[in-house]
LOZA-278281 format. One record per atom (N, C-alpha, C, O): residue number from 0; y, x, z. Coordinates in steps of 0.1 Angstrom, whole numbers, plus 5000, padded with zeros to 4 digits. Layout:
BEGIN
> NUM_Y_X_Z
...
! end
This chain:
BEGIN
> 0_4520_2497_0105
> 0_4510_2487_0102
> 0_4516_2473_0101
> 0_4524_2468_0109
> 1_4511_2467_0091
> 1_4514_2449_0096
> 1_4526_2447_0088
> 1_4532_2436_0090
> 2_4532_2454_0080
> 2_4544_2451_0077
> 2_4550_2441_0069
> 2_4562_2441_0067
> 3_4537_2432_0064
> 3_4544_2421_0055
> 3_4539_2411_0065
> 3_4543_2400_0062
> 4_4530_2409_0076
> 4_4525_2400_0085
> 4_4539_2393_0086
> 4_4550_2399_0090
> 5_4538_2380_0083
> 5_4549_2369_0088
> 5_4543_2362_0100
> 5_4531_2360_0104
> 6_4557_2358_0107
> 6_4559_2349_0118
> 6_4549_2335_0118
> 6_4557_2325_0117
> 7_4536_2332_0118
> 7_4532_2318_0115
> 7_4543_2310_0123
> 7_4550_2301_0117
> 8_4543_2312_0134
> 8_4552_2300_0141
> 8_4565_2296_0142
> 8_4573_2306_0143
> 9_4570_2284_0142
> 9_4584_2275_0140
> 9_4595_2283_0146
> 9_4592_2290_0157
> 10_4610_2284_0141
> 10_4615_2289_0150
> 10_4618_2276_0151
> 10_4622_2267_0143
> 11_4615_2275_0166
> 11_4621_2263_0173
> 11_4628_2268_0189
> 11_4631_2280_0190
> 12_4631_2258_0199
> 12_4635_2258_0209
> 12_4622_2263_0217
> 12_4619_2274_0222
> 13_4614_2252_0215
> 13_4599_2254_0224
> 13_4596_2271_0218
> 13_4597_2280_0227
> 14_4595_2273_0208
> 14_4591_2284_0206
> 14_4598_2301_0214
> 14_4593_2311_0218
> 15_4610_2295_0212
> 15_4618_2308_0219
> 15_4613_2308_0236
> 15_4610_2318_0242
> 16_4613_2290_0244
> 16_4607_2291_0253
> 16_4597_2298_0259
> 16_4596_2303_0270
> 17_4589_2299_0250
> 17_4572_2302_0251
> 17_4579_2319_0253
> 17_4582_2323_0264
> 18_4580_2324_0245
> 18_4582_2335_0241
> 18_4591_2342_0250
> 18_4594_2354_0248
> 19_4597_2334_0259
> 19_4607_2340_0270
> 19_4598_2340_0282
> 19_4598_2349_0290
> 20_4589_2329_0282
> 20_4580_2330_0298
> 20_4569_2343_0296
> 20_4566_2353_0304
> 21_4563_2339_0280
> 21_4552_2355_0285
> 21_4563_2363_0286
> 21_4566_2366_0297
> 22_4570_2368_0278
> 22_4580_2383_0278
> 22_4583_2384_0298
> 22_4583_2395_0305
> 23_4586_2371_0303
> 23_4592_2374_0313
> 23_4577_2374_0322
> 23_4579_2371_0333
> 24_4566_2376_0319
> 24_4555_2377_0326
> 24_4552_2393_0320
> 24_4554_2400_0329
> 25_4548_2398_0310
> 25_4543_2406_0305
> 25_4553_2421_0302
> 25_4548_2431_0306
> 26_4562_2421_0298
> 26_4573_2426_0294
> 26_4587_2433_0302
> 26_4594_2443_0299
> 27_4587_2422_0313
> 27_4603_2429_0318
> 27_4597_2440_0328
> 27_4605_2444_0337
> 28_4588_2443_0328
> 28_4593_2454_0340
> 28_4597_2468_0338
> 28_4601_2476_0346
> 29_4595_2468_0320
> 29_4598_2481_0314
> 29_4612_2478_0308
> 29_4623_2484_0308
> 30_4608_2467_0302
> 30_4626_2459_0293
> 30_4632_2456_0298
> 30_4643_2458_0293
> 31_4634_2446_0315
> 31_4641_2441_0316
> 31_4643_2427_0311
> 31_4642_2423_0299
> 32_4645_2422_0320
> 32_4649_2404_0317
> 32_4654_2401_0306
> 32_4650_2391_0300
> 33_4666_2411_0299
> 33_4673_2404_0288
> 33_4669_2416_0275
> 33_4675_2418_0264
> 34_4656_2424_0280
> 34_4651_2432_0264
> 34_4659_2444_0266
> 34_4655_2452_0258
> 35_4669_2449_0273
> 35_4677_2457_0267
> 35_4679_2469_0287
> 35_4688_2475_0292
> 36_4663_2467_0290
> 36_4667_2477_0303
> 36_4674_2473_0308
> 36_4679_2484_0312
> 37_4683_2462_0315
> 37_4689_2462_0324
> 37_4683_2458_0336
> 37_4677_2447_0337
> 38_4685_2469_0349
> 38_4679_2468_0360
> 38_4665_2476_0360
> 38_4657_2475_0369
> 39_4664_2483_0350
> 39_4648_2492_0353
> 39_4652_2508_0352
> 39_4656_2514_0343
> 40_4651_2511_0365
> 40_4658_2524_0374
> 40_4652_2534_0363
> 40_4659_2543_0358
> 41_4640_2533_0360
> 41_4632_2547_0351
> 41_4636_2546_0334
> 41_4636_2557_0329
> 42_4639_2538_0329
> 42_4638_2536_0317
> 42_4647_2546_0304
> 42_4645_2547_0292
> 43_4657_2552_0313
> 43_4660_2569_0310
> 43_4650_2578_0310
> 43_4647_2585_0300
> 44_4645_2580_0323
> 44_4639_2588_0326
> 44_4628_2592_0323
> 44_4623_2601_0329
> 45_4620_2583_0312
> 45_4611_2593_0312
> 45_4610_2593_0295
> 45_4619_2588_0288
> 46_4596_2601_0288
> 46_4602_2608_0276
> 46_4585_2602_0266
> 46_4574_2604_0270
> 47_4588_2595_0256
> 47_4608_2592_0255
> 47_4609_2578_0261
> 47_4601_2570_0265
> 48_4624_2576_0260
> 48_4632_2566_0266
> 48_4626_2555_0264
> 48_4618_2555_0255
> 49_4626_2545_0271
> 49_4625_2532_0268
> 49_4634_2522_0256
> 49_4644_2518_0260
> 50_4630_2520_0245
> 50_4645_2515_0232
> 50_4648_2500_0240
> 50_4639_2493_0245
> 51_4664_2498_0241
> 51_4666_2484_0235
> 51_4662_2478_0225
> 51_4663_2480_0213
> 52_4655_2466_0233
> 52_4646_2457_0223
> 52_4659_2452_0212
> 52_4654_2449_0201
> 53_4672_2450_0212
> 53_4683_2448_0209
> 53_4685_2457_0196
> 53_4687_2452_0185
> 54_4683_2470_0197
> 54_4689_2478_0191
> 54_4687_2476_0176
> 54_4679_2467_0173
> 55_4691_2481_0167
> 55_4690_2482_0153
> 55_4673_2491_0150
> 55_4665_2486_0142
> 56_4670_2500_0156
> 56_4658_2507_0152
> 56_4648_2494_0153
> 56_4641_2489_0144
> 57_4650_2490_0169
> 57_4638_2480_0172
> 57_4635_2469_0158
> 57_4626_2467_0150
> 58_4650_2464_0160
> 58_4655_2449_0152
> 58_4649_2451_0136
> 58_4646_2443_0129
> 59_4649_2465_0135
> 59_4650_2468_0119
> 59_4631_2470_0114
> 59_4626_2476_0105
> 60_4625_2465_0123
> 60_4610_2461_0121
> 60_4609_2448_0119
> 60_4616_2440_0124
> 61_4595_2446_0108
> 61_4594_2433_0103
> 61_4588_2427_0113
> 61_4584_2434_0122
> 62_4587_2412_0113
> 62_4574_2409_0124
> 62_4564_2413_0125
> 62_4559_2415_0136
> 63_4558_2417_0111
> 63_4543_2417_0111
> 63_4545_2431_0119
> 63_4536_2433_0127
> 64_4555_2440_0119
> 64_4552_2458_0124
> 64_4555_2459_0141
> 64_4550_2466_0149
> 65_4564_2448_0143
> 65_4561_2442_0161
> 65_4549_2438_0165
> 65_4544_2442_0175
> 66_4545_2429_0158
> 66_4528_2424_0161
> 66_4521_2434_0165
> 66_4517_2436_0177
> 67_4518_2443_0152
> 67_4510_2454_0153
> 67_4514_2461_0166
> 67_4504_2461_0173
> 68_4526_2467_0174
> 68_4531_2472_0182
> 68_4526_2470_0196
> 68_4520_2479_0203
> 69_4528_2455_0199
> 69_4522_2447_0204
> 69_4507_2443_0209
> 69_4502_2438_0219
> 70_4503_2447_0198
> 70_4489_2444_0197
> 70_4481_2458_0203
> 70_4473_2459_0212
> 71_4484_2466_0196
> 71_4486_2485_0199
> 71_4484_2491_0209
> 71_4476_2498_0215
> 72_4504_2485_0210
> 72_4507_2497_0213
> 72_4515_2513_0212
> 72_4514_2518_0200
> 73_4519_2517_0217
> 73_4525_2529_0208
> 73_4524_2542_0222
> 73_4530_2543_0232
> 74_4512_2550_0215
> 74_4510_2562_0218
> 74_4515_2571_0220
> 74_4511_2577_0210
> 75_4524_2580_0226
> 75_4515_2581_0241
> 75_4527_2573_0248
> 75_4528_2573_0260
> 76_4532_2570_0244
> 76_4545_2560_0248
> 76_4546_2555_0264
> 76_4556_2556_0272
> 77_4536_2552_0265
> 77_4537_2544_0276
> 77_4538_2530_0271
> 77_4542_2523_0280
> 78_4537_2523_0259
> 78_4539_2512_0257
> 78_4521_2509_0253
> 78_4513_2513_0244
> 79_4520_2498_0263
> 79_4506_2494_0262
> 79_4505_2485_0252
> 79_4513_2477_0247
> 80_4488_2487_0248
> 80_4484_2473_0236
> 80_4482_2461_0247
> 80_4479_2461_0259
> 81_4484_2452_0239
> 81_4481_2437_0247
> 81_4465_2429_0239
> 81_4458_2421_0245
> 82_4462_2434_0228
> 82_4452_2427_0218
> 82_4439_2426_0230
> 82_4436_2435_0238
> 83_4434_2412_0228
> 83_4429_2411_0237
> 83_4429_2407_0250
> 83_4419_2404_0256
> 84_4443_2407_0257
> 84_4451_2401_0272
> 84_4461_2391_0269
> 84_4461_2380_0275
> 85_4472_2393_0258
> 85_4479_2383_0251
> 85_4466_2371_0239
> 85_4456_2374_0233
> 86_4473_2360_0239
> 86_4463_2355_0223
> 86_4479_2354_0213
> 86_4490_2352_0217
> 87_4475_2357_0203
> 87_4484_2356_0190
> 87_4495_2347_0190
> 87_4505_2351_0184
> 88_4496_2333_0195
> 88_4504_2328_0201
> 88_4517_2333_0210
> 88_4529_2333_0208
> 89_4511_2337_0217
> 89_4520_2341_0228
> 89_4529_2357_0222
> 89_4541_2359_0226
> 90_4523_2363_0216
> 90_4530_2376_0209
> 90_4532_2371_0198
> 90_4538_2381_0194
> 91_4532_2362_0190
> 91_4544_2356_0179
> 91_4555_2351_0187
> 91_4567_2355_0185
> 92_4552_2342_0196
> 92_4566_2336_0202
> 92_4573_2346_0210
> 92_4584_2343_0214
> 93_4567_2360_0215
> 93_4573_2369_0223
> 93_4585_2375_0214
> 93_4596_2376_0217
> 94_4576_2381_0197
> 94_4584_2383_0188
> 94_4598_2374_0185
> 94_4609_2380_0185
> 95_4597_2361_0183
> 95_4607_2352_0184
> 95_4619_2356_0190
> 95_4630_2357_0187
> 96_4612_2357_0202
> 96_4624_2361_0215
> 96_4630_2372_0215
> 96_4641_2375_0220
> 97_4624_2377_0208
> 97_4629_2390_0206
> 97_4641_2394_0196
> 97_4649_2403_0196
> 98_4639_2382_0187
> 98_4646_2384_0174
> 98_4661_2373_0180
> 98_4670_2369_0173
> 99_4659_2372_0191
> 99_4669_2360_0197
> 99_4672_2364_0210
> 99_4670_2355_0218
> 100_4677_2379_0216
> 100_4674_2379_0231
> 100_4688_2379_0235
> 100_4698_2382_0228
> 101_4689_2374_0249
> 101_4701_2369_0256
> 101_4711_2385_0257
> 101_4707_2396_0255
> 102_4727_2378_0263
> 102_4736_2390_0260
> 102_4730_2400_0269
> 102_4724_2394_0279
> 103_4731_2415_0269
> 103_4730_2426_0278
> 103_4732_2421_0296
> 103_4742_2416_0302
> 104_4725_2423_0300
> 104_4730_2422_0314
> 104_4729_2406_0321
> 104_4726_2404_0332
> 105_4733_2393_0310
> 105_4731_2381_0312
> 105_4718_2375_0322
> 105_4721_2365_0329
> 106_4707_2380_0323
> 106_4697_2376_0326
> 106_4696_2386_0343
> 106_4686_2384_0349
> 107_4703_2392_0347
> 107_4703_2404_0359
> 107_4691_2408_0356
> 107_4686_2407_0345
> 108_4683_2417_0374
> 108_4673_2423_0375
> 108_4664_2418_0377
> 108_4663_2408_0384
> 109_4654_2424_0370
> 109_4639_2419_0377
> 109_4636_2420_0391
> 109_4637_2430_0398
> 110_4631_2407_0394
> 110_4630_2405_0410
> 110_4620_2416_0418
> 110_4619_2416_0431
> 111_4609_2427_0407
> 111_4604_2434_0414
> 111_4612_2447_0416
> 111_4608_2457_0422
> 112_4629_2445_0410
> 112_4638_2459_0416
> 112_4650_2455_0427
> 112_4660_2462_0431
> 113_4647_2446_0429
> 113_4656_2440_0439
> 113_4654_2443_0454
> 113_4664_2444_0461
> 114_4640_2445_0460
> 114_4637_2443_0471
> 114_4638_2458_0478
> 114_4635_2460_0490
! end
């Protein structure tokens, strides 16, 4: 779905900003700090896998087909919709970040696998 939906918002600095605070509110406990699972003990294990947000499969969606995703969800995935908890804002600039995420491992673990 969504697949010609474009990016309304600037790629800017602020923008990637924004889009790094929700992800790092909403997002890392399945992705990881830097999109790509590092530091999330399950993300093998269960079925199916958790993708690097990194990878080519991911990357190789348009914005508008991340929105939808996003918005969604993906069944039975375990990947929850946000439509409705996020506003359109914050999941455009999440997408941003996405399209711009830090090197593998760069960012360590999330502080709820630490303790």
């Amino acid at each position: 779905g969504n697949k010609k939906e474009k990016n309304p918002l600037p790629l800017s600095p602020g923008t990637l900003a924004d889009g790094k605070e929700a992800f790092s509110h909403y997002c890392v406990a399945c992705h990881g700090m830097d999109g790509q699972n590092t530091g999330v003990p399950f993300a093998d294990h269960i079925s199916p896998p958790i993708p690097s947000l990194a990878s080519p499969e991911v990357q190789g969606y348009t914005d508008g087909q991340l929105k939808w995703i996003l918005d969604y969800g993906i069944w039975p995935s375990g990947m929850p919709g946000s439509k409705g908890t996020l506003s359109d804002d914050e999941l455009w600039s999440i997408i941003a970040y996405l399209r711009h995420l830090p090197p593998e491992g760069s960012e360590g673990v999330p502080d709820m696998y630490t303790h």
